[in-house]
Structure formats: structure tokens, C-alpha cells
C-alpha positions as CSV (number, residue, x, y, z in Angstrom):
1,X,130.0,91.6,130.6
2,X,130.7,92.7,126.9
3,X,127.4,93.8,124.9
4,X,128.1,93.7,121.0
5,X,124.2,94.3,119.5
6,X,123.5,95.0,116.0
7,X,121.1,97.4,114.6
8,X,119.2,99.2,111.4
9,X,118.2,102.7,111.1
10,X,115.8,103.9,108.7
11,X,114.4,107.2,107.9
12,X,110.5,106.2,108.2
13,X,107.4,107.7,105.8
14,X,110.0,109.0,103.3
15,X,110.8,108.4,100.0
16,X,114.7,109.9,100.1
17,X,117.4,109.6,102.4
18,X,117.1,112.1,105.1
19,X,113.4,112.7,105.6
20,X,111.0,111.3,107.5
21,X,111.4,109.9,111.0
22,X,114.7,108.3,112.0
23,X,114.6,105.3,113.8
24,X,116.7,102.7,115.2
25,X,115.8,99.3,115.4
26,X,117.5,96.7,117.5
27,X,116.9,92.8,116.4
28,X,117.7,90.2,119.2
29,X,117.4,91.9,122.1
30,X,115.6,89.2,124.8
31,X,118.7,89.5,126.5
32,X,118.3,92.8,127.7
33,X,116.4,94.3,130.6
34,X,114.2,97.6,130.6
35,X,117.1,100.3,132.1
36,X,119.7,98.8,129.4
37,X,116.7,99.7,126.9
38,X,116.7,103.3,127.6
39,X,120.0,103.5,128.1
40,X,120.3,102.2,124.2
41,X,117.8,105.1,123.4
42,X,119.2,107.6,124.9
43,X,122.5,106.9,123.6
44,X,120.4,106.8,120.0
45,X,118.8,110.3,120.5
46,X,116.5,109.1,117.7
47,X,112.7,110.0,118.7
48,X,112.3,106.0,119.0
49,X,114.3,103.4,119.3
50,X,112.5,99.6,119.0
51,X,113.8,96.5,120.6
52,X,112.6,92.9,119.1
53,X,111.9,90.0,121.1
54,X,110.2,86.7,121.0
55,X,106.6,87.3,120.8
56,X,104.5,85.7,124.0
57,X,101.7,84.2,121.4
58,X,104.1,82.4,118.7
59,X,101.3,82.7,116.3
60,X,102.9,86.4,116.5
61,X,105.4,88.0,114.3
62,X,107.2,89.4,117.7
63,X,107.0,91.8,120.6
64,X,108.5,95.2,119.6
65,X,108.9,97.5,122.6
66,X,109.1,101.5,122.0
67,X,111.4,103.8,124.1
68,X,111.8,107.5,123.3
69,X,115.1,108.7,125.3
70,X,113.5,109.1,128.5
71,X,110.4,106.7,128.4
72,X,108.9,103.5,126.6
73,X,105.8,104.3,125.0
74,X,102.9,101.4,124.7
75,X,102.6,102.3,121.1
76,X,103.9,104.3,118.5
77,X,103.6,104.7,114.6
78,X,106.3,105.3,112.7
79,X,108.4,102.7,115.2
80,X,105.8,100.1,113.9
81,X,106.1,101.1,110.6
82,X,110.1,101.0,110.6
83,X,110.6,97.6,112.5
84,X,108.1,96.0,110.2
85,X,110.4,97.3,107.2
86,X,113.3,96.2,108.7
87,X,112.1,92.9,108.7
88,X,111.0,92.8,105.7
89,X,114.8,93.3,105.0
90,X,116.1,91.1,107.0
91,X,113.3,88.4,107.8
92,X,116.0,86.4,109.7
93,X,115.4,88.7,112.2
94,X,111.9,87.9,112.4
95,X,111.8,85.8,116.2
96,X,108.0,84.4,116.0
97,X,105.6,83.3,113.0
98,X,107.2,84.3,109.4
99,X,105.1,86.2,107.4
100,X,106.3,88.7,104.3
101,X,102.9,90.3,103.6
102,X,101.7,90.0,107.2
103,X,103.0,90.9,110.7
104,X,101.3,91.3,113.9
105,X,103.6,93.2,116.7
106,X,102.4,93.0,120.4
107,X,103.1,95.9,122.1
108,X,102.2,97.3,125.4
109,X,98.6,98.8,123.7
110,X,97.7,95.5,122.1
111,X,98.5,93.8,119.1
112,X,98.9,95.7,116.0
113,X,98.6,94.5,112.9
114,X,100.7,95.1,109.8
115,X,100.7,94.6,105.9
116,X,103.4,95.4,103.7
117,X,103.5,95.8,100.0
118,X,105.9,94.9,97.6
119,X,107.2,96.3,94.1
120,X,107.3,93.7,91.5
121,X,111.3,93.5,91.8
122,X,110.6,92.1,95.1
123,X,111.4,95.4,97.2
124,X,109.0,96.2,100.0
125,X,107.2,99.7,98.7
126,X,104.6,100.0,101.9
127,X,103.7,99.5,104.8
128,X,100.7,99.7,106.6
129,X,99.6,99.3,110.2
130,X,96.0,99.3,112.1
131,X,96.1,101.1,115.4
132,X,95.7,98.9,118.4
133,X,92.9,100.2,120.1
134,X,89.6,102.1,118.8
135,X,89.4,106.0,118.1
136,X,88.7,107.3,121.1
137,X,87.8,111.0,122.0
138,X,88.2,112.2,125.7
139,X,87.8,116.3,127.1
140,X,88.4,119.7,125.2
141,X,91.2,121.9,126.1
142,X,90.1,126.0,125.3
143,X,92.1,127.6,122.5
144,X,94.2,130.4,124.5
145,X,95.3,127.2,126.2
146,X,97.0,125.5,123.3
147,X,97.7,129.1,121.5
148,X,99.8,129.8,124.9
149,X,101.6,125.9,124.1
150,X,103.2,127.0,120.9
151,X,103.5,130.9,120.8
152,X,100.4,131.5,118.4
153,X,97.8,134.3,118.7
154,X,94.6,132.7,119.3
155,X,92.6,134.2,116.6
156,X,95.1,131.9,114.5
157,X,93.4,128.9,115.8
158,X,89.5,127.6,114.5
159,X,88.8,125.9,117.9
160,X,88.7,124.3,121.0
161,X,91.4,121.5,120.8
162,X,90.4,118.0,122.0
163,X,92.3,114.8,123.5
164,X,92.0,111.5,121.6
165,X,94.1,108.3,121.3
166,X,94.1,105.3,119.5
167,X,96.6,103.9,122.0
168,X,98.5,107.0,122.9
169,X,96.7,110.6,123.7
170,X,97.7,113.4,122.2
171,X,96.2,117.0,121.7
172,X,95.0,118.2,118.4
173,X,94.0,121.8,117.9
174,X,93.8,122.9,114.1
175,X,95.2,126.4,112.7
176,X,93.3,128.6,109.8
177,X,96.7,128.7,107.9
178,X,100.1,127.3,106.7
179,X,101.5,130.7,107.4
180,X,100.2,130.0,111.4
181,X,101.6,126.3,111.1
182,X,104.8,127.4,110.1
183,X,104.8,130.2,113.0
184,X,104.4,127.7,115.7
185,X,107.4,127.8,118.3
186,X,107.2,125.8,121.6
187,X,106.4,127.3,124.9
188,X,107.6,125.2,127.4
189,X,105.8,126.9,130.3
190,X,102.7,127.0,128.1
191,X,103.3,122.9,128.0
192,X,103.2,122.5,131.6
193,X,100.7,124.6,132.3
194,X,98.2,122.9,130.0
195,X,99.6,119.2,131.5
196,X,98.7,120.6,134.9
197,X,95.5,121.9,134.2
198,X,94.1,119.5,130.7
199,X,96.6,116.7,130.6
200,X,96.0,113.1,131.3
201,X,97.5,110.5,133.0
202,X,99.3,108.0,131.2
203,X,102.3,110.6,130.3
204,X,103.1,114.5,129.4
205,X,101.5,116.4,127.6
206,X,101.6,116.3,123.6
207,X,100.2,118.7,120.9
208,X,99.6,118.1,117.3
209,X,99.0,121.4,115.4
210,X,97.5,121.1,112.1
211,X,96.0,122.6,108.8
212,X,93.4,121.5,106.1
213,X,94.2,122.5,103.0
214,X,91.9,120.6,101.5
215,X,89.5,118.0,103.1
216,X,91.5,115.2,102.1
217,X,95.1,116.9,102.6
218,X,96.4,117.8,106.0
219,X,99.5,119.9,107.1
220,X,100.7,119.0,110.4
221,X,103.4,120.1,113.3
222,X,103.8,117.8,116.6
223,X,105.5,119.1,119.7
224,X,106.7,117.3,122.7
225,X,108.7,118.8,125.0
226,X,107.3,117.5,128.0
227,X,108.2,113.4,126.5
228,X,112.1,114.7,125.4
229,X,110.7,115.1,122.1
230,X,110.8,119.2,120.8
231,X,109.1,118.6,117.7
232,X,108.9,115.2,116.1
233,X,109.4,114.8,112.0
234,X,106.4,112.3,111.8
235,X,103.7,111.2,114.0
236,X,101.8,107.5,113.2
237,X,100.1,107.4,116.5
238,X,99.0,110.8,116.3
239,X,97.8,110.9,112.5
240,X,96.2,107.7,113.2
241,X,94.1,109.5,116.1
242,X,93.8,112.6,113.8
243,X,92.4,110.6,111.7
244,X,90.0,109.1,113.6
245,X,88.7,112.4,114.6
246,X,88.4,114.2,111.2
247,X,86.9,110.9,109.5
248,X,83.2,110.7,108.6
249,X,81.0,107.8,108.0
250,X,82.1,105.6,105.8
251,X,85.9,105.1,104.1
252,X,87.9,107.6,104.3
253,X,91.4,109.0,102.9
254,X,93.6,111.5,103.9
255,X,97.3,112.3,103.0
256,X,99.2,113.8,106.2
257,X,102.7,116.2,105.2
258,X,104.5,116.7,108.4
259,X,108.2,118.0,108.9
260,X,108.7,120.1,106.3
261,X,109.3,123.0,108.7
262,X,112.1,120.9,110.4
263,X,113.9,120.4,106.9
264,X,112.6,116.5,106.9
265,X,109.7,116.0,104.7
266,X,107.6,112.9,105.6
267,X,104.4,112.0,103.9
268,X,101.8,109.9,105.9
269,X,99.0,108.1,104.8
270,X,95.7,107.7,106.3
271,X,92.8,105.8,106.2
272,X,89.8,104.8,108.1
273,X,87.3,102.2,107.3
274,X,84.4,100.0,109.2
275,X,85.9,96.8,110.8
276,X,85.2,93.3,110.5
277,X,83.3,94.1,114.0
278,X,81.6,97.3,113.0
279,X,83.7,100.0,114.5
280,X,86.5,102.3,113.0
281,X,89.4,100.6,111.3
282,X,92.3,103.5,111.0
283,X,95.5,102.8,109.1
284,X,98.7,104.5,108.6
285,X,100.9,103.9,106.0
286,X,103.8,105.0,104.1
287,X,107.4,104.3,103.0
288,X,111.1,103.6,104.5
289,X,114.2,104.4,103.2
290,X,117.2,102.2,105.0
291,X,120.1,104.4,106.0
292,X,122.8,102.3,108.3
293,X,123.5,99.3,109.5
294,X,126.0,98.8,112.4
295,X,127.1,97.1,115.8
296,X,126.7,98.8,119.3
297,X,129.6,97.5,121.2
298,X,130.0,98.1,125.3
299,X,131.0,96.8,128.8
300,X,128.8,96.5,131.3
């Protein structure tokens, strides 16, 4: 059976061509099971590849499902961010409820929600989703652990690191300097040691490094070598859980640089505020810029 799919990339929270987060995004693709999925990905090589379906509620936008090369993931940022661009492109693509300054994806963490912003030409110039689930905080992991992960002495490091998620955990330790940031090199070892001993169960282990240079302006790295991903150019579902743990009471904003070391500047935008319900409403935003448009073509 002959599969002819087409498909966007976009380089995601950047405002030039080749920065940010590169990701592909696949429109129509009910059709296709699970192991074709990651096949796709893997055949991608991008950090994330998204699929879109029909939504299951119609009173959705549509179900967008995430796979790295090795493994879907039950959320993801700058995937989010992307597909919701790309329809805002191309909103024939859109298989649910039509909406150009609101979207709501389901994905395997929940629902997110999404606003996009538009220039007054008409051109979408933001994006902004709300992480699925609340900020949550889980155990410590002891500095000479994570110093271990990613080659750094530990006196470079302020802290314990911590695990928290907003739909997918990650570990955040932060670093007194940029000159420490940009020292970081992955130790795989070290990254299967710490998954061993401080990871948690829904996947492998994951690290964002980071740096304050001011309160409201962070400096980040995030490694993960243990999910096929070496070091990843931008990091929604991590910033959004970064932010949820630096945040204090009331609104806050932070602007998040991230890939700079790996020659592919992103900028990402945070910010946390008090939900309709009371709790933590965390946000990450940012830009796209579209880079191809093509057909995958095989035989099954």
C-alpha cells in the first residue's frame, strides 16, 4: 500500500530561519497506526514530530500526538506551539472546531489550550499555550548527582536539583554562571546513574541546566540522552515547569534564551498567573518561522 502524506516544518520560538526548535508536523494522519508514527519520526530525526487527527470531543480543535524518534511523549511544548502555527497557516488542516484565535489540542496529558496572536497584516505573530496539568513538584536529586550528569564541578552548581512536571518531569538544577552553562557536556553514564537512583517512572531521565541572570531573564541548556534527545534547542514543557518552580505569588514573567550554545537561538516566553479555579496558570509562548513544505511518499 502506497503512503503519499504531506507535511510542514517550522523552526519553533524563533524569529529567523534556522533557530529555534525544528519540528515537523503531519496534517491528516487518522489513517495511520502508532509503529508507522515512529517510524515517520524517526525518519524525521527532528526532536518532535506531531501527527493531527480528528479530536474525540468535536468541540476540540484536534488530537495532536507527540513522538520523539524513539517514543511519543503525552505532552510537549514547542510541538504544541508549532502545530498550532501550522494551522494557523493552513486552517484547512484544522480536523475539529475552527477557531483562529483559539485552539484546544488533546493530547495524552489533557487538553491544552492555545491562543494565537496576529499582526495587523493578518500574519500570526504568537502563540501561546497553558500547560495541561498543574505545577507540580516531586523529590530532590543532590548536586554531585546532576554535576556528574553534565561534566560540571559541583561547586559550579547553587543546589540540590528537584523533579517537577507540568505534564512531563524533568530535572532542574541551576548553575552560578553562563561560563558554567556553556561548559556543560553530557555524561551518559552520569545519566543513567541518576535514572537508576532519582528518576521516575513515566520515562528516562531529563536535565534542564539553567542560569539567572537577572530575576526575570533565564539562560537555559536541556539534555536528553536517555529519550534520543542529546541536547534539545528549546524546551516548552520544561520552561513551563521551570517556571512554575521559580514563580512567586502572584503574576509573573520571565523570558527563557535557550540554544545559543547549539548555534540555534530560541527565545521562550513565560508566564504564570492564578487560574480561573485558584491555582497556577503557566504559559509559554513565542514565535515560528515556517521553513518547508513537502510530501513523504512510501510503500508499505
Amino acid at each position: 500500500m502506497a503512503v503519499d502524506l504531506s507535511f510542514m516544518t517550522l523552526d519553533v520560538f524563533a524569529d529567523r530561519a534556522f533557530g529555534g526548535n525544528p519540528l515537523a508536523v503531519y496534517p491528516n494522519a487518522e489513517h495511520l497506526d502508532s509503529a508507522q508514527m515512529q517510524r515517520i519520526a524517526l525518519e524525521m530525526n527532528y526532536s518532535e514530530t506531531t501527527f493531527i487527527l480528528p479530536p474525540k470531543d468535536p468541540a476540540h480543535t484536534a488530537q495532536v500526538r507527540i513522538f520523539t524518534p524513539i517514543a511519543e511523549l503525552p505532552f510537549a511544548g514547542h510541538p504544541s506551539v508549532g502545530t498550532a502555527w501550522a494551522l494557523g497557516l493552513k486552517p484547512s488542516w484544522i480536523p475539529g472546531a475552527k477557531g483562529r484565535e483559539h485552539m484546544t489540542f488533546e493530547q495524552m496529558a489533557g487538553v491544552v489550550d492555545v491562543e494565537l496572536e496576529y499582526s495587523v497584516s493578518g500574519e500570526v505573530a504568537a502563540c501561546w499555550i497553558t500547560a495541561p496539568q498543574p505545577y507540580q513538584q516531586r523529590h530532590t536529586i543532590p548536586q554531585e548527582v546532576l554535576a556528574d550528569c553534565v561534566g560540571l564541578a559541583t561547586e559550579h552548581l547553587c543546589a540540590d536539583g528537584v523533579v517537577a512536571t507540568v505534564g512531563v518531569p524533568f530535572g532542574f538544577v541551576e548553575v552560578s554562571s553562563r561560563a558554567a552553562l556553556a561548559q556543560c557536556k553530557t555524561n551518559l553514564a552520569g545519566f543513567e546513574d541518576c535514572d537508576r537512583k532519582y528518576g521516575y517512572p513515566e520515562e528516562g531521565f531529563s536535565l534542564m541546566v539553567y542560569f539567572r541572570e537577572t530575576q526575570k531573564t533565564i539562560h537555559a541548556r536541556m539534555f536528553g540522552p536517555l529519550i534520543g534527545i542529546q541536547e534539545d534547542p528549546a524546551t516548552g514543557s520544561a520552561a513551563a515547569a521551570l517556571a512554575g518552580l521559580l514563580a512567586s505569588n502572584g503574576s509573573t514573567n520571565f523570558t527563557l534564551y535557550q540554544g545559543h550554545d547549539l548555534g540555534r537561538p530560541s527565545t521562550l516566553h513565560l508566564r504564570v498567573s492564578e487560574s480561573a479555579g485558584g491555582g497556577q496558570k503557566i504559559q509559554v509562548g513565542g514565535a515560528c518561522v515556517p521553513m518547508i513544505e513537502g510530501r513523504l511518499g512510501y510503500n508499505m
